[in-house]
VOGU-3710 file (C-alpha; in Angstrom, 3 decimals, decimal comma):
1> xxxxxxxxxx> -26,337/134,958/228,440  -27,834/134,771/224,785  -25,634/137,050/223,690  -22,322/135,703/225,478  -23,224/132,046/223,826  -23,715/133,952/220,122  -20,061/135,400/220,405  -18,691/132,051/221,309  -20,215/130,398/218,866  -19,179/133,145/215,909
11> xxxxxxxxxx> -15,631/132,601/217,802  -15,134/128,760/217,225  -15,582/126,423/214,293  -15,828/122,308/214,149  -12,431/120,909/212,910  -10,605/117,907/212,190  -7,648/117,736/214,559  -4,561/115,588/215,367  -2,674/115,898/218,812  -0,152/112,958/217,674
21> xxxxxxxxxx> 0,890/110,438/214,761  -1,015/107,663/214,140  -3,691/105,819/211,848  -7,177/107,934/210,995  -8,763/107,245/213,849  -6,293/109,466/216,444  -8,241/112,027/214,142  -11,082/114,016/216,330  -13,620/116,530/215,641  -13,538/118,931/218,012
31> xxxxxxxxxx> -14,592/122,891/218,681  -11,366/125,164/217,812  -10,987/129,149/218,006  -12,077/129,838/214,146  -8,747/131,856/212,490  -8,619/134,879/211,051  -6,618/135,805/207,861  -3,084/137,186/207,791  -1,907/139,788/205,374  -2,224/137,990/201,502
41> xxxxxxxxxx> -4,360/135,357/203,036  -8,282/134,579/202,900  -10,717/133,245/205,121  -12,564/130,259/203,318  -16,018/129,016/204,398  -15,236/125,541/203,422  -17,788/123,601/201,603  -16,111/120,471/200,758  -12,489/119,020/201,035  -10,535/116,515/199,122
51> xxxxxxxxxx> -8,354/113,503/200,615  -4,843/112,989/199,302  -2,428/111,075/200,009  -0,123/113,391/201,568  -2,662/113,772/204,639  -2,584/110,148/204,757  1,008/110,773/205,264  0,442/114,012/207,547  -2,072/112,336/209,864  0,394/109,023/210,105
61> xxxxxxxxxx> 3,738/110,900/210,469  5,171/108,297/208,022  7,793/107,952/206,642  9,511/108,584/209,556  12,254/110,482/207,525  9,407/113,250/207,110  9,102/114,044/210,747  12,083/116,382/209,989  9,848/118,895/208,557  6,289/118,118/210,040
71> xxxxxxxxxx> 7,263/117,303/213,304  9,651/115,430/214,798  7,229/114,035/218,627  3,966/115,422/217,336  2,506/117,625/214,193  3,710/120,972/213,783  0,060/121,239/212,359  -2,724/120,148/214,507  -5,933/120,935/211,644  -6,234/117,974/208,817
81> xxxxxxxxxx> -6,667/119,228/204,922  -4,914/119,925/202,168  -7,398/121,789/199,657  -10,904/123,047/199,315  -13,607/124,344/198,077  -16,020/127,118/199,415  -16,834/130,767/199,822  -14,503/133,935/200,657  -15,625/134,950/204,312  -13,377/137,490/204,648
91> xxxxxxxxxx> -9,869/138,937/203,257  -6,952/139,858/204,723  -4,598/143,110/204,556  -3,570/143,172/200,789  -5,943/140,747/198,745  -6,868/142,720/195,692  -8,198/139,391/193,601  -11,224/138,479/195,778  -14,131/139,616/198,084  -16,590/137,758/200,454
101> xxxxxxxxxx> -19,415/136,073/198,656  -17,001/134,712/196,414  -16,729/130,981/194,983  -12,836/129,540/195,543  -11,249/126,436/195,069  -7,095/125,905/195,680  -5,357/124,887/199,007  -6,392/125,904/202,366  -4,392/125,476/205,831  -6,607/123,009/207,811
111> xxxxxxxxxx> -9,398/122,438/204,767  -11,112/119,821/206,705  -13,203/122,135/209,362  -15,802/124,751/208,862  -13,381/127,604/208,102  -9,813/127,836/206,757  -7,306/130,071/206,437  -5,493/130,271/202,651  -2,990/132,371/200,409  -4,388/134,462/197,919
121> xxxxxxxxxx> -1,796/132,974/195,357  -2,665/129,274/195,914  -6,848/130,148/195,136  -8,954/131,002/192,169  -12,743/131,442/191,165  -14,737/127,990/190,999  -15,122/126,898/187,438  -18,932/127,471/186,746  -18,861/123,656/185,688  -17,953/122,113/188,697
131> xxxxxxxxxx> -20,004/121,672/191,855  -18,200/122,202/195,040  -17,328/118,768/195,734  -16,101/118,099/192,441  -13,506/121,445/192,527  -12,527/120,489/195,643  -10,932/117,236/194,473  -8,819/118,480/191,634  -6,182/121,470/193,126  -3,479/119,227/194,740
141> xxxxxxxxxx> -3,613/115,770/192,841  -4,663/117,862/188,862  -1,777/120,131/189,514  0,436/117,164/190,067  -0,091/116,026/187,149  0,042/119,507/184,563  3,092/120,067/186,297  4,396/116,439/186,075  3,567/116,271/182,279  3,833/120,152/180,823
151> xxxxxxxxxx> 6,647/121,106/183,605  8,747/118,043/184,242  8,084/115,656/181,469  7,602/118,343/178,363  5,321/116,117/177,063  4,652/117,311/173,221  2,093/116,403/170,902  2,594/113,096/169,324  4,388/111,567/171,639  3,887/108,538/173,709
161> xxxxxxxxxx> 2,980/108,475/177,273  2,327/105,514/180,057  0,065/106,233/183,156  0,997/103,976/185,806  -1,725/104,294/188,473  -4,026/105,621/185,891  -7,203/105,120/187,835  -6,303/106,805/190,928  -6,781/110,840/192,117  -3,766/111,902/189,861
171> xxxxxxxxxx> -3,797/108,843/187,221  -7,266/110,276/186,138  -5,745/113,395/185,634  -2,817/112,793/183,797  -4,756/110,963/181,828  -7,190/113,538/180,488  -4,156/115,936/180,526  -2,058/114,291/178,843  -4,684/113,803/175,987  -5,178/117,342/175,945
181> xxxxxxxxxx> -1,269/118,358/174,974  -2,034/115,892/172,621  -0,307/112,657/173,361  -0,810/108,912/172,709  -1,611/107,512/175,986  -1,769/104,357/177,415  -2,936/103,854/180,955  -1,915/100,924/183,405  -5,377/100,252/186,127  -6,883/96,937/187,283
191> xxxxxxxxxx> -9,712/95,076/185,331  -12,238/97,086/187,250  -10,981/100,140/186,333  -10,583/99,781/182,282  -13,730/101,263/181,368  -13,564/104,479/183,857  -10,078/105,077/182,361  -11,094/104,514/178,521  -13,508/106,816/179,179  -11,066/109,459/180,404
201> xxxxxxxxxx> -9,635/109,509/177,069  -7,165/106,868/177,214  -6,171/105,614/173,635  -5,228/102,213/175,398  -5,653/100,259/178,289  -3,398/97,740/180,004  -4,950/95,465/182,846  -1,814/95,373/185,179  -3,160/91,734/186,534  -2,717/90,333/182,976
211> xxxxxxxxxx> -0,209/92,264/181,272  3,160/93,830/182,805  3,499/96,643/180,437  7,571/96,868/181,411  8,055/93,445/179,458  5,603/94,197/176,424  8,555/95,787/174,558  6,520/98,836/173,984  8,849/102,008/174,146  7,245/105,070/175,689
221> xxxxxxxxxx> 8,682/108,950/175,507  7,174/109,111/179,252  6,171/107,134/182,024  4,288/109,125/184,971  4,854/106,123/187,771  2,072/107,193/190,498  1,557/103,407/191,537  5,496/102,548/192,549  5,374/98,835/191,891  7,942/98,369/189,427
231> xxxxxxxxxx> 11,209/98,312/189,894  13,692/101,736/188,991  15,259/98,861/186,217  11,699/97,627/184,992  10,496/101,299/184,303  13,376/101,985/182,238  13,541/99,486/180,318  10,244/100,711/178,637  11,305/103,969/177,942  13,033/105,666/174,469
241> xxxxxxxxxx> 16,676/105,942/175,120  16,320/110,163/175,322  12,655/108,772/177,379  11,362/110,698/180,787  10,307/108,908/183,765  8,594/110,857/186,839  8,567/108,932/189,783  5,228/110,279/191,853  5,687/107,769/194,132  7,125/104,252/195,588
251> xxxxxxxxxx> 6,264/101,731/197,827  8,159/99,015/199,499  10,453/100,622/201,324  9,914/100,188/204,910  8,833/103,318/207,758  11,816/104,919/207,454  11,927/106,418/203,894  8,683/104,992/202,404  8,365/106,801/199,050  11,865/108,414/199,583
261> xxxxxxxxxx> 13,555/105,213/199,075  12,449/105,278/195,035  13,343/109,504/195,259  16,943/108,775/196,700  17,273/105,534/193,793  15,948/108,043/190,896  18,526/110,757/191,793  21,634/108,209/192,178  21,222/107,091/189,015  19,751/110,165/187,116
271> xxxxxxxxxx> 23,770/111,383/186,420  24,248/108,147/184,740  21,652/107,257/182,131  20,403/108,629/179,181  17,133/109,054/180,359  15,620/111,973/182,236  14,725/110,469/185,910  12,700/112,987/187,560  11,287/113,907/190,930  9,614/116,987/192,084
281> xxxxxxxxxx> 7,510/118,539/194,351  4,321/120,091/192,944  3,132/123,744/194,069  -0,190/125,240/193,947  -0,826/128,501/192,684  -3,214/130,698/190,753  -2,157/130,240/187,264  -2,635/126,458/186,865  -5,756/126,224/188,824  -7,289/129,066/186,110
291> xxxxxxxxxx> -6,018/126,791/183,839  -7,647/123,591/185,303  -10,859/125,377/185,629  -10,874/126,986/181,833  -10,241/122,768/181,032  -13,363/121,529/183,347  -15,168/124,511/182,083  -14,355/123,505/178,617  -15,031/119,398/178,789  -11,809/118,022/178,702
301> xxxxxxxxxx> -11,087/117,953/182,023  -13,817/115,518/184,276  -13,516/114,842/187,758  -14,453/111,217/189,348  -15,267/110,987/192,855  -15,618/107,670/193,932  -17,515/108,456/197,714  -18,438/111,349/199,774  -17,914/111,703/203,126  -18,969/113,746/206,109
311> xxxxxxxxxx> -16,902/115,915/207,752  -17,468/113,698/211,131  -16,020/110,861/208,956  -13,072/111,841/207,842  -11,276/109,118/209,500  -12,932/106,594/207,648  -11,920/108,170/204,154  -8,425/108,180/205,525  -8,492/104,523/206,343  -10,655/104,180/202,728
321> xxxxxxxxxx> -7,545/105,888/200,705  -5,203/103,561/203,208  -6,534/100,565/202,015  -5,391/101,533/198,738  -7,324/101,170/194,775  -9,380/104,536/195,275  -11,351/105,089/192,222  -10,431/108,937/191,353  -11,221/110,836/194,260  -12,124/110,997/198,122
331> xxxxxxx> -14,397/113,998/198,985  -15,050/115,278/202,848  -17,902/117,671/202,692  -18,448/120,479/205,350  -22,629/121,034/206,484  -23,577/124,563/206,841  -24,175/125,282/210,468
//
C-alpha cells in the first residue's frame, strides 16, 4: 500500500485551477496528474509565480471579445499562471540549453501549481541577483516594456519619454528601462507612489491627482499609456508631431471589448496622423530575458514586489491586482512539498 500511495503522490501535483469564467474566487486548489514535457519543452519545479494582468483577464474571461481565442463557454486552459520561477525537473526530447538542477525564470503553462510545463525558447538561467520571487515577477510585465520602448517606440538616447502608470508591474519597468537607453523620463503615479518611482530613476514625477500631464503643454517623443485614462485625443496632444504613443492598455469600455475598445480607436486613426499610434502584443523568449537578467545582475534593473502570497491564496492576489493601484508586483510562491 506504501508503495501504491508513493507513486500517486510522485504522479499528481497541487494546482490552481479554473472549470469556468468568473472573479478569483471560482479559482480552486486542487490535486492534478503532474505533466510531463513535450519535445522543446521543460518541466519546471516552480518556486514562485507572478500575477499579471492578463490572468486577471484569463481567470475572468473578460472582455468578452477574448473568449474567441481562450474559450468561448469555459477556458481552453484549466491551470492559472503566466510565468515563473524555479528549478529544471526534467527536459524534454531536444533541449540542448538546460539540465535538471538548474535555476530558470521565463513563462510556464500553468505557473501557479507545483510543477509546470514550459518552452525551452521562452526560459533562461536566474540572474544570480535575484531571489526567486523577485525573477519571477519580471518575464511577462519587463518584457513588455523592452519591447514597448526598444521594439515599438525606438526610444533613443536623449529623447523624452512619459510613463503613464509608472508605478505599476510594467510602469516600474519602463521606467528603469527607459533610463537605461538613456532617455529623459517623466513618470505619471499617485502621491503615494512618487518616491518609489523617483527612486526607479525617474528624472521627474507628476502626481496624476494634481497635475494632468496632457494639459501641461509639455511635448514628449513617447508616451507608454499602461494606465488607459486619458482619452486617444488627450494623449496626443502631448506628443511631438513625428511623437510615438503605445497604448498598453484602456479602460472604460464596457465587457465586450474592454481594453480592445482603445486597440480598435489607435488603429482607426493610426493611417491618419502624424504620429506613430502603436499596439502590440509582447512575446517572451530567451534573448530579452538574458538581457533582463545581465540588467538586474548589473543594478539597473530592480524589482518591487509589493506582497507575497501563498499558493493557496492566489485568489486573493487576483482580487488584490482587481482592485487596481498595485505597487510593482504581485508574487504567488509555491512551498516545497
Amino acid at each position: 500500500m506504501a508503495a501504491v500511495t508513493q507513486t500517486i503522490q510522485a504522479a499528481t501535483m497541487r494546482a490552481i485551477v479554473q472549470a469556468r469564467y468568473g472573479p478569483p474566487d471560482v479559482l480552486e486548489v486542487r490535486q492534478v496528474p503532474r505533466p510531463e514535457p513535450g519535445p522543446g519543452e521543460l518541466l519546471v519545479r516552480v518556486r514562485a509565480a507572478a500575477v499579471n494582468p492578463l490572468d486577471w483577464h484569463l481567470v475572468t474571461g473578460l472582455p468578452l471579445i477574448a473568449r474567441a481565442s481562450m474559450g468561448m463557454r469555459r477556458p481552453k486552459q484549466l491551470l492559472a499562471g503566466v510565468d515563473l520561477a524555479g528549478v529544471v525537473q526534467a527536459v524534454g526530447s531536444g533541449v540542448t540549453q538546460f539540465q535538471p538542477g538548474d535555476e530558470v525564470f521565463g513563462g510556464g503553462m500553468g505557473a501557479f501549481a507545483d510543477y509546470a510545463r514550459a518552452k525551452e525558447g521562452e526560459l533562461a538561467p536566474k540572474p544570480h541577483s535575484l531571489s526567486l520571487e523577485e525573477a519571477a515577477a519580471v518575464p511577462v510585465a519587463a518584457i513588455i516594456a523592452l519591447q514597448a520602448l526598444r521594439d515599438h517606440g525606438r526610444l533613443q538616447a536623449g529623447q523624452a519619454v512619459l510613463i503613464n502608470g509608472a508605478s505599476g508591474g510594467v510602469g516600474l519597468f519602463a521606467v528603469q528601462i527607459a533610463k537605461h537607453l538613456g532617455a529623459e523620463v517623466t513618470g505619471v503615479c499617485s502621491a503615494g507612489n512618487v518616491e518609489l518611482v523617483r527612486s526607479m530613476g525617474a528624472d521627474h514625477v507628476v502626481d496624476y491627482a494634481a497635475q494632468d500631464f496632457s494639459c501641461a503643454g509639455r511635448r514628449y517623443d513617447l508616451i507608454l499609456d499602461n494606465a488607459g485614462n486619458h482619452p486617444l485625443k488627450a494623449l496626443r496632444r502631448a506628443l511631438t508631431r513625428r511623437g510615438t504613443l503605445i497604448s498598453n492598455s484602456g479602460s472604460g469600455d464596457g465587457r465586450w471589448l474592454g481594453p480592445m475598445g482603445r486597440i480598435v480607436k489607435v488603429k482607426a486613426a493610426a493611417p491618419f496622423v502624424s504620429q506613430r499610434l502603436v499596439f502590440f502584443v509582447a512575446r517572451v523568449n530567451r534573448a530579452d530575458l538574458d538581457q533582463l537578467g545581465e540588467m538586474a545582475d548589473a543594478g539597473t534593473l530592480k524589482v518591487a514586489i509589493e506582497r507575497i502570497y501563498p499558493l493557496e491564496e492566489t485568489a486573493a492576489a487576483l482580487r488584490h491586482l482587481g482592485a487596481g493601484h498595485v505597487r510593482g508586483k504581485l508574487v504567488v510562491t509555491v512551498a516545497d512539498r
